[in-house]
Backbone as a chain_set.jsonl record, in Angstrom:
{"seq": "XXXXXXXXXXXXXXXXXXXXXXXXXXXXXXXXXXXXXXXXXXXXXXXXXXXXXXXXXXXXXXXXXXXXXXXXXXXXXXXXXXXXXXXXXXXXXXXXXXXXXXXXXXXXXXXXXXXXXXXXXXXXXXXXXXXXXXXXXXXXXXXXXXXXXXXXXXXXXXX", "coords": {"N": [[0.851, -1.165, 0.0], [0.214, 2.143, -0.917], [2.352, 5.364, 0.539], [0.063, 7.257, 0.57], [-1.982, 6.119, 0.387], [-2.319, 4.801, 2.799], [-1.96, 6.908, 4.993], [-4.751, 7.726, 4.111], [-6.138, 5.652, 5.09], [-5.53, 5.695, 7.606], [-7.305, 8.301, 8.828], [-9.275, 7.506, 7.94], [-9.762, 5.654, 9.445], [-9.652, 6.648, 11.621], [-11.552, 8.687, 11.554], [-11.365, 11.708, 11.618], [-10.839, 14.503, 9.88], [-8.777, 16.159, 7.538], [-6.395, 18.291, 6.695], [-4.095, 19.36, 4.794], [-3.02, 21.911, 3.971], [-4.438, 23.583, 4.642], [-6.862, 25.606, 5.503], [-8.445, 26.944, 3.676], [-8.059, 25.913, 1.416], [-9.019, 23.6, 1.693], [-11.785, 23.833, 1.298], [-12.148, 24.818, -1.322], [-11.249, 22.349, -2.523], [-13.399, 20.421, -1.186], [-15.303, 21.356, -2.21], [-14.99, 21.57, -4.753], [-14.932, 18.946, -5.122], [-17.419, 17.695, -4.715], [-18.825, 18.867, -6.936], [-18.02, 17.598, -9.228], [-18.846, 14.751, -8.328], [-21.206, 15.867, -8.894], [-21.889, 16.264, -11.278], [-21.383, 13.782, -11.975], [-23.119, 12.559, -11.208], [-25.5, 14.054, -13.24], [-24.775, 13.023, -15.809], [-25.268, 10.342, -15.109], [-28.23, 10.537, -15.379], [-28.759, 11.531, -17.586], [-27.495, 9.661, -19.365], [-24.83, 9.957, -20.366], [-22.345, 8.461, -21.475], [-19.682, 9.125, -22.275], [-18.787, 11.863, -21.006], [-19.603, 10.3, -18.443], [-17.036, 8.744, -18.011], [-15.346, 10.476, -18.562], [-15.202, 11.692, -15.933], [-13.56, 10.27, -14.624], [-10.396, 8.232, -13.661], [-7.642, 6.954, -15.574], [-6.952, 4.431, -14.167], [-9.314, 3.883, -13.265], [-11.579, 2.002, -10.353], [-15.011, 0.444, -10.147], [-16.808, -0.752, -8.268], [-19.863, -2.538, -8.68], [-22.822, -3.595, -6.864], [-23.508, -7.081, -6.395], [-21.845, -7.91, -8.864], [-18.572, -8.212, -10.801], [-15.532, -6.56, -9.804], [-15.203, -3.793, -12.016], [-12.654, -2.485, -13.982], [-10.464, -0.041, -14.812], [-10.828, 2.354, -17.943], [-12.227, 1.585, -20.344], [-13.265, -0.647, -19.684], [-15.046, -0.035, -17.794], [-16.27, 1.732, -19.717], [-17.879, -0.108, -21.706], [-19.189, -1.265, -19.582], [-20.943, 1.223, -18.7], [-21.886, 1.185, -21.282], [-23.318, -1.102, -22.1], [-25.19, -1.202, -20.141], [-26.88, 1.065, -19.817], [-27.852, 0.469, -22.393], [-30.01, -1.172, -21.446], [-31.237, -0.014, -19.563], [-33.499, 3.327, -18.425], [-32.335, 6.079, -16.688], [-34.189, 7.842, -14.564], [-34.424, 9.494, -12.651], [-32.087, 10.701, -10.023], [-30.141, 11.079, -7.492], [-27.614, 12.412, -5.085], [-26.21, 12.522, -1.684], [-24.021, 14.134, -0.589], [-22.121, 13.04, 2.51], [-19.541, 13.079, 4.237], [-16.742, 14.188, 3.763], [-13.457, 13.694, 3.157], [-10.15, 15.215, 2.731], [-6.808, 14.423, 1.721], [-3.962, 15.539, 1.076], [-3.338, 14.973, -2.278], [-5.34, 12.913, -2.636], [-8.941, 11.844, -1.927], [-11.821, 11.625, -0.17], [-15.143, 10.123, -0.119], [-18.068, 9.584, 1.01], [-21.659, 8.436, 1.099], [-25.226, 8.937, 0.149], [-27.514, 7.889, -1.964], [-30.79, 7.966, -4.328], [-32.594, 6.677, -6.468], [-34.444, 6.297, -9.366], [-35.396, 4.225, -12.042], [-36.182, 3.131, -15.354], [-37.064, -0.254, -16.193], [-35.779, -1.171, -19.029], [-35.809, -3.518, -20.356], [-38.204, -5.259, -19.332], [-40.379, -3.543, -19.086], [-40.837, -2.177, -16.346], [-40.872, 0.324, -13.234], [-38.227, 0.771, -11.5], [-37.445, 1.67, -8.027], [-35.061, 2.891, -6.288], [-32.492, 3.118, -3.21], [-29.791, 3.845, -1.728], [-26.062, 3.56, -0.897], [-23.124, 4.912, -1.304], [-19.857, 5.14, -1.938], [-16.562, 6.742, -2.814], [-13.135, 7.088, -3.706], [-11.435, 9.372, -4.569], [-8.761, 11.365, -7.062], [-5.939, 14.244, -6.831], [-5.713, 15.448, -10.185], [-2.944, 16.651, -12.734], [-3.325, 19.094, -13.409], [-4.998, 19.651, -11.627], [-7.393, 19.212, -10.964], [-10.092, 17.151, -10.216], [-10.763, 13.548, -9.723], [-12.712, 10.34, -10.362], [-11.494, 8.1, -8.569], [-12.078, 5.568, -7.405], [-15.079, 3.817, -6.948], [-18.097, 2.589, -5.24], [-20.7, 0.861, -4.691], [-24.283, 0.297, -2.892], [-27.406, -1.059, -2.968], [-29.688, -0.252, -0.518], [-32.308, -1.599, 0.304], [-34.493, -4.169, 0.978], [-33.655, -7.655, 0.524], [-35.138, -9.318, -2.36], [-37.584, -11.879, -1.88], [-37.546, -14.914, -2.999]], "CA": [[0.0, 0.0, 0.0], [1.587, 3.328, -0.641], [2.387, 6.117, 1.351], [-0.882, 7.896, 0.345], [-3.316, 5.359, 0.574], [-1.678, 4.457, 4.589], [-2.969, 7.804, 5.611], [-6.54, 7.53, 4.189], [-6.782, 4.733, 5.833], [-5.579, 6.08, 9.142], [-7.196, 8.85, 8.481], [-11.119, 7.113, 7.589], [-10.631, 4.807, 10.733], [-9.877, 7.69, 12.97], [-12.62, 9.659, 11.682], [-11.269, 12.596, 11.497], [-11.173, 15.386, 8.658], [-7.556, 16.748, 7.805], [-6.211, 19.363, 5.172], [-2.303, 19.61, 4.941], [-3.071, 22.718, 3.249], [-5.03, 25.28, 5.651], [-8.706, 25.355, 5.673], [-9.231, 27.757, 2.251], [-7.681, 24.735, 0.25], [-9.798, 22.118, 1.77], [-13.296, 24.33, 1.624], [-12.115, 24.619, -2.497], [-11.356, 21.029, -2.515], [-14.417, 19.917, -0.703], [-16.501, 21.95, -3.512], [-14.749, 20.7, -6.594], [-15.489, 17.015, -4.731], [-18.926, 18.107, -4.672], [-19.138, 19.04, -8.43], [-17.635, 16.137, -9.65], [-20.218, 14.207, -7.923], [-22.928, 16.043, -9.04], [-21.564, 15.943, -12.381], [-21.325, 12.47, -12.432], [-25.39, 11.923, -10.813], [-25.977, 14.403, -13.922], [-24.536, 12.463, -16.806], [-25.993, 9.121, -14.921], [-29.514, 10.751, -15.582], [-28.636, 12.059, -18.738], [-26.915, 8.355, -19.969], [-24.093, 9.992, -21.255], [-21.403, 7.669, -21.222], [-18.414, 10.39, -22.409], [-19.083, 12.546, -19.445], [-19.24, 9.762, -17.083], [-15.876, 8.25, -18.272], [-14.33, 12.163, -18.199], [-14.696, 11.963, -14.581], [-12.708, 8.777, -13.803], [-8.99, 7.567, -13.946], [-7.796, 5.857, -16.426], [-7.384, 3.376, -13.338], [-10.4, 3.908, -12.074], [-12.102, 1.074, -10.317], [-15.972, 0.334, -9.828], [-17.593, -2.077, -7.453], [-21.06, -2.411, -8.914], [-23.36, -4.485, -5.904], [-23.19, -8.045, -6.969], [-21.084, -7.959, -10.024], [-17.51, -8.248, -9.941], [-14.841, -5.542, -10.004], [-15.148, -2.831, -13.054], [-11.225, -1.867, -13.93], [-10.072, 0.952, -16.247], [-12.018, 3.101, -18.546], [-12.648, 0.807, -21.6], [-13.712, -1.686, -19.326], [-16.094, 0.704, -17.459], [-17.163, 2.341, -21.062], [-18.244, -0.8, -22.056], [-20.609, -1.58, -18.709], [-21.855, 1.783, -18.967], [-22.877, 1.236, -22.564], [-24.379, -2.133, -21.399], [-26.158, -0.889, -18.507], [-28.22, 2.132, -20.745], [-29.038, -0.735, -23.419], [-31.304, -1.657, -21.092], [-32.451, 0.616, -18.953], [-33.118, 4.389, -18.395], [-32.134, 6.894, -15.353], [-35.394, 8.94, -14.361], [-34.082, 10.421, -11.525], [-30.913, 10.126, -9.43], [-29.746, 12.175, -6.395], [-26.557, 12.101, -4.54], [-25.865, 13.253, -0.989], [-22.173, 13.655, 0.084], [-22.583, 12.863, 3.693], [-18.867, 12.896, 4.622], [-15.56, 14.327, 2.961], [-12.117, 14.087, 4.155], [-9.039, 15.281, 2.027], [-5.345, 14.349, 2.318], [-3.02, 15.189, -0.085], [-4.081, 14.658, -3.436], [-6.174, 11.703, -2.427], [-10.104, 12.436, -1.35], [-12.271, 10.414, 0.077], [-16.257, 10.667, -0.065], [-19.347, 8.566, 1.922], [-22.574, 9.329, 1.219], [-26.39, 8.372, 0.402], [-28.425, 7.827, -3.047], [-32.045, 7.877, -4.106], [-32.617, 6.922, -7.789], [-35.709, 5.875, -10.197], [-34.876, 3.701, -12.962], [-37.15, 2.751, -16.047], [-35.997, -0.751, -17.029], [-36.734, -1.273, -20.635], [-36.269, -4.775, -20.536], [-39.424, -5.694, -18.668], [-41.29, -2.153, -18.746], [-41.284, -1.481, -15.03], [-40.085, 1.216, -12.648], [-37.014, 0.392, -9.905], [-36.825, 2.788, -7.15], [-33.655, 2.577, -5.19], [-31.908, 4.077, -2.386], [-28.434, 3.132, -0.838], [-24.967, 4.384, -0.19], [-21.43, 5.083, -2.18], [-18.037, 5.442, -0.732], [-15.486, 6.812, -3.314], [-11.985, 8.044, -3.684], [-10.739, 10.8, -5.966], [-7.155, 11.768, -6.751], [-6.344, 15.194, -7.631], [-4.94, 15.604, -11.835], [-2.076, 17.417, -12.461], [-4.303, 19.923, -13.434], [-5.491, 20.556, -10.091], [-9.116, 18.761, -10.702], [-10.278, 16.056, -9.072], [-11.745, 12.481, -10.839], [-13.077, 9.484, -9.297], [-10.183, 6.94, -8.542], [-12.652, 4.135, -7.479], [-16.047, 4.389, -6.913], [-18.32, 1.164, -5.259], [-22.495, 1.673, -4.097], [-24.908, -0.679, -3.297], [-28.264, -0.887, -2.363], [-30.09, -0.445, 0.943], [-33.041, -2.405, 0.166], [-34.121, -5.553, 1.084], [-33.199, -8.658, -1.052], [-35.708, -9.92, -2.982], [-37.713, -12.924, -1.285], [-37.793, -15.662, -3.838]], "C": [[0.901, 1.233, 0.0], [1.341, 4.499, 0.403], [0.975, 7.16, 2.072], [-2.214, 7.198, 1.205], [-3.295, 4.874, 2.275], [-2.678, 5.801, 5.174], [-4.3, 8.029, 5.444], [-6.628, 6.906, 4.916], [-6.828, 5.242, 7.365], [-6.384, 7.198, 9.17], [-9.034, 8.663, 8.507], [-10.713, 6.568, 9.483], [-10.804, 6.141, 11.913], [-10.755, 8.527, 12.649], [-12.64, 11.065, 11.965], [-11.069, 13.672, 10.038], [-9.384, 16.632, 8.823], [-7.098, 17.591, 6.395], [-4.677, 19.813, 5.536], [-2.345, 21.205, 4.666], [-3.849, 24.083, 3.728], [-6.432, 24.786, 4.826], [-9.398, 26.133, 4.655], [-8.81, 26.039, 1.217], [-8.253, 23.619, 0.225], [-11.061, 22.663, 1.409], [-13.272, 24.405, -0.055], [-12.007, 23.312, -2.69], [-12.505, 20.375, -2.406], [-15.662, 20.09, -1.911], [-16.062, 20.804, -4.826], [-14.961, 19.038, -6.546], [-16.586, 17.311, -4.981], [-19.236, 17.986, -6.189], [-18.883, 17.698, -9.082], [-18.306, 15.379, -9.405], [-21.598, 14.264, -8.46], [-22.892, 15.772, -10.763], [-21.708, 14.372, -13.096], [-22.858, 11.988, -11.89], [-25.598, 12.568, -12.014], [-25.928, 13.333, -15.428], [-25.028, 10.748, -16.402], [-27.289, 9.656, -15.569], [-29.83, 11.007, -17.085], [-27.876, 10.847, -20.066], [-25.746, 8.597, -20.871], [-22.856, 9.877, -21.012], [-19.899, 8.741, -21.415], [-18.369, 10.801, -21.29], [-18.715, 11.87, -18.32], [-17.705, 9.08, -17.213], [-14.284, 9.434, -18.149], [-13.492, 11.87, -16.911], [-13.722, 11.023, -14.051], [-11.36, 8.741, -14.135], [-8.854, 7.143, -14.764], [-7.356, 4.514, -15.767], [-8.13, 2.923, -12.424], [-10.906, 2.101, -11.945], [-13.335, 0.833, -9.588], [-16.152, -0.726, -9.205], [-18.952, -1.501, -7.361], [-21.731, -3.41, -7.6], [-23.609, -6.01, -7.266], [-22.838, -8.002, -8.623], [-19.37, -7.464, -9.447], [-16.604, -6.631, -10.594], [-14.596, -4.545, -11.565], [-13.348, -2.545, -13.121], [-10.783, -1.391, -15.208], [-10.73, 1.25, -17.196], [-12.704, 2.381, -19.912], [-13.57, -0.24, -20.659], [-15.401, -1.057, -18.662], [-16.874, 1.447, -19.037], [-18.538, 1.413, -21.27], [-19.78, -1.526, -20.981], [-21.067, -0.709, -18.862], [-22.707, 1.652, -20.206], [-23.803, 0.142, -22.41], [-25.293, -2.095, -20.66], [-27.475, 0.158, -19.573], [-28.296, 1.451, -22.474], [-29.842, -1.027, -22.697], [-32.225, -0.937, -20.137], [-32.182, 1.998, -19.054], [-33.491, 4.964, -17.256], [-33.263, 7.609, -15.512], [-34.922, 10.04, -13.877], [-32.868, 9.996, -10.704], [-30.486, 11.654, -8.422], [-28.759, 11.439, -5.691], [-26.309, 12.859, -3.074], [-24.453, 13.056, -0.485], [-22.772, 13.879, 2.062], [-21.067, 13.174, 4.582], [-17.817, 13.146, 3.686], [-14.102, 14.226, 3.643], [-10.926, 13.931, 3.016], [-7.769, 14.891, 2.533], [-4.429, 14.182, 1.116], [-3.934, 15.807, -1.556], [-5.266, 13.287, -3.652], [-7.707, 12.514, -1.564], [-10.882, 11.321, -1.144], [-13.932, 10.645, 0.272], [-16.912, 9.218, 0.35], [-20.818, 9.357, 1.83], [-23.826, 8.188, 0.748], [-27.144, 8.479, -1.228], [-29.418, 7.688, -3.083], [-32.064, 7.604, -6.188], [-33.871, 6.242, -8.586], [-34.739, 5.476, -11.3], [-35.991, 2.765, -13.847], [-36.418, 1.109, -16.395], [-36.986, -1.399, -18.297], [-36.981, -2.763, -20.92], [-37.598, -5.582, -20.502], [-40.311, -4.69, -18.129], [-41.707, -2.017, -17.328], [-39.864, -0.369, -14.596], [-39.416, 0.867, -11.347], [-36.593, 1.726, -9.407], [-35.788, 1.993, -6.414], [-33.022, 3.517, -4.408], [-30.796, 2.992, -1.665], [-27.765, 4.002, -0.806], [-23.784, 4.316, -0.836], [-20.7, 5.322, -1.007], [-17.443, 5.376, -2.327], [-14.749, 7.513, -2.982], [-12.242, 8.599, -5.051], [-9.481, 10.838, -5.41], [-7.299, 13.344, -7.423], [-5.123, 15.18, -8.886], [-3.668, 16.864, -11.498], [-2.3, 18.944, -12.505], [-5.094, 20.85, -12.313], [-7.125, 19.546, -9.819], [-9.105, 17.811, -10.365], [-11.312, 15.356, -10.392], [-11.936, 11.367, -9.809], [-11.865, 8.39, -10.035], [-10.823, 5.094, -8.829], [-13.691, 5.006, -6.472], [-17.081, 2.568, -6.628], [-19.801, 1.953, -4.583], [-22.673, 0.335, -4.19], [-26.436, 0.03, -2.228], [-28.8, -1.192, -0.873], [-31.464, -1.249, 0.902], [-32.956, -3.66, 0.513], [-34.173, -6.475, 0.215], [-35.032, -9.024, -1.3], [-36.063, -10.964, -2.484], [-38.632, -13.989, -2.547], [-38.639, -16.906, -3.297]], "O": [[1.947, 1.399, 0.628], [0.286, 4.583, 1.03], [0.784, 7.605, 3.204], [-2.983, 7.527, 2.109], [-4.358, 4.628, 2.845], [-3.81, 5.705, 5.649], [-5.021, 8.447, 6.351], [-7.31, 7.349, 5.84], [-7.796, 5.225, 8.126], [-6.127, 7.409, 10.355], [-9.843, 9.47, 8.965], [-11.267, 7.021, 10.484], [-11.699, 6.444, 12.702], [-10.911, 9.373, 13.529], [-13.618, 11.641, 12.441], [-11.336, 13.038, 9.017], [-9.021, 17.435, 9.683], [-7.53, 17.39, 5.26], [-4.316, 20.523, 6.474], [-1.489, 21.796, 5.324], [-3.821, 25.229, 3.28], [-6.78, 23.977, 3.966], [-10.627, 26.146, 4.579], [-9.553, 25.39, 0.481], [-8.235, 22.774, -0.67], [-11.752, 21.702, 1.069], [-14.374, 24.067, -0.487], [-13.053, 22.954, -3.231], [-12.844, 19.694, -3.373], [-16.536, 19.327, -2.322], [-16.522, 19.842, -5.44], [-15.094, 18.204, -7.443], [-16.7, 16.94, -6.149], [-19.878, 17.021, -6.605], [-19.765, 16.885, -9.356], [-18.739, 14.916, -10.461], [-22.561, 13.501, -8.543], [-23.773, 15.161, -11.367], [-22.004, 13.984, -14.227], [-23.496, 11.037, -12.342], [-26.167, 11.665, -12.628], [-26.958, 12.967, -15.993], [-25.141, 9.952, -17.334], [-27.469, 9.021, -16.609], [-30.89, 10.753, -17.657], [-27.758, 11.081, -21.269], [-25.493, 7.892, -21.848], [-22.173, 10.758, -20.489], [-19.192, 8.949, -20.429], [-17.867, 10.078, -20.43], [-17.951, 12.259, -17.437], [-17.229, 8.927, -16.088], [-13.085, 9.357, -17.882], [-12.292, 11.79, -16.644], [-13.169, 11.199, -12.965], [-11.141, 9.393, -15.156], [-9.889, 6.664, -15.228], [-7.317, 3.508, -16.476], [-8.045, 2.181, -11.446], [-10.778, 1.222, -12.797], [-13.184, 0.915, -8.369], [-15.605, -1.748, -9.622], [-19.36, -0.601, -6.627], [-20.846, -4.203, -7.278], [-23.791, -5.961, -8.483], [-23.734, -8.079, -9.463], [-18.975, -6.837, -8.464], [-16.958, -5.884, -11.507], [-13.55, -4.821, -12.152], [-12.845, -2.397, -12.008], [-10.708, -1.971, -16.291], [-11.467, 0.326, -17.54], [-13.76, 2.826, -20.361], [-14.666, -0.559, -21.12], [-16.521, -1.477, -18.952], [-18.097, 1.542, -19.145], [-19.713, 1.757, -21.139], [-20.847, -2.019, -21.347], [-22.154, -1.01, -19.356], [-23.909, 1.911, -20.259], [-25.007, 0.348, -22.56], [-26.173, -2.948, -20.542], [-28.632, -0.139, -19.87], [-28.755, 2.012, -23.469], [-30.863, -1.277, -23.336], [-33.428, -1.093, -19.923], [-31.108, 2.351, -19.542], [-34.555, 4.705, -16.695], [-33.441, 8.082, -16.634], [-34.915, 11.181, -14.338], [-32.645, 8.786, -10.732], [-30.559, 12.854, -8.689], [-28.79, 10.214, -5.568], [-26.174, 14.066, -3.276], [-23.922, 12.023, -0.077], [-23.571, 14.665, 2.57], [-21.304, 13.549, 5.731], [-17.817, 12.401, 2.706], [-13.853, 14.793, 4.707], [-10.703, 12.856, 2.458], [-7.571, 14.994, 3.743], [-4.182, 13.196, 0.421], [-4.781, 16.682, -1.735], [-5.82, 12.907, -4.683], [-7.619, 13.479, -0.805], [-10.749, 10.249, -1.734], [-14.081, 11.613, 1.019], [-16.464, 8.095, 0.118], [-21.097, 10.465, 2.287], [-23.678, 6.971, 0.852], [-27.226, 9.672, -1.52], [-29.811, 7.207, -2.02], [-31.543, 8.393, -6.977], [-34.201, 5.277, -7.897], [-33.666, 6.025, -11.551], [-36.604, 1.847, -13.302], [-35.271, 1.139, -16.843], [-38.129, -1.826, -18.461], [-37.961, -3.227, -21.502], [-37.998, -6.354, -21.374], [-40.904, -4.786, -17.054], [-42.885, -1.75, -17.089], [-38.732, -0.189, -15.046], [-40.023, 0.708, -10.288], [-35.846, 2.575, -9.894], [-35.744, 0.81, -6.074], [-32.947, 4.681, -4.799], [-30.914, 1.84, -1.247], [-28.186, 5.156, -0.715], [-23.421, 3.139, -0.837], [-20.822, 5.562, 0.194], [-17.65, 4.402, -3.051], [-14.982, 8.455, -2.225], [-12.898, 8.382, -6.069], [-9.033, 10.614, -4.286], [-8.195, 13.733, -8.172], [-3.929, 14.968, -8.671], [-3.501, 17.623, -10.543], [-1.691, 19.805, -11.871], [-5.527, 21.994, -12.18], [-7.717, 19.317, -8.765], [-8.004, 17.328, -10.1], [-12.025, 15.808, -11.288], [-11.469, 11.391, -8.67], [-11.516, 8.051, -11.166], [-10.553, 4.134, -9.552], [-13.574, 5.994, -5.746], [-16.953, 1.608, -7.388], [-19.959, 3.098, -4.161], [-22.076, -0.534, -4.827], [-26.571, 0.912, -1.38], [-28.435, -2.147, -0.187], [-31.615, -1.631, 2.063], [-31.924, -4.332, 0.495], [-34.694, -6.254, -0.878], [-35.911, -8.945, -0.442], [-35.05, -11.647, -2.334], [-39.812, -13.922, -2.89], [-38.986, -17.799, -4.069]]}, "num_chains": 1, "name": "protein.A"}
């Protein structure tokens, strides 16, 4: 694990909120996490795969709820284009519930609410659960999602 990723970790367990950088650099930080976020609930709603692929790494890595690990942007292209063959975003909302910067590494926890048409079998899936991603920041200065994992809060399905 590298140097970086050691202090998130210490860093999430201790539950605290730290900014190497003085408290204007984290309150800009915290925002441009924010945008990026919302950016990426927009282009979910809006199914437009470019956009959502912008925001990511090119080692980004998804953990969809049961399905296995998403890795690197072709690979993710390719589920997003799979995913809006079959169905379409109504509605989608994101709350960041929790931010904590360090470095160039960011770390976000938070809460979803989303409507989803699926075309397959003409009904409507409401859902609500919870994300946890990182972001790194570009050399650029902006911030993308590193890895990015959600799942639902619902209960399973009783077959």
């Amino acid at each position: 694990m590298n140097r970086a990723a050691q202090a998130l970790l210490i860093v999430v367990t201790a539950g605290a909120c730290v900014s190497q950088d003085g408290a204007g650099r984290a309150s800009a930080d915290v925002a441009a996490i924010a945008a990026v976020r919302q950016a990426y609930v927009d282009a979910t709603v809006a199914g437009d795969v470019p956009t959502l692929i912008g925001l990511m790494t090119s080692d980004v890595v998804l953990l969809p709820p049961a399905e296995r690990a998403v890795t690197g942007l072709e690979t993710a292209r390719a589920r997003f284009l799979w995913i809006y063959d079959a169905v379409t975003v109504l509605s989608d909302t994101a709350t960041i519930e929790e931010t904590l910067v360090i470095g160039d590494w960011a770390y976000i926890r938070g809460s979803y609410a989303r409507r989803i048409q699926d075309d397959m079998v003409d009904s409507i899936i409401e859902d609500a659960g919870k994300f946890s991603s990182m972001l790194r920041r570009q050399d650029d200065g902006s911030w993308k999602i590193a890895r990015d994992m959600w799942n639902t809060s619902r209960p399973p399905a009783v077959q």
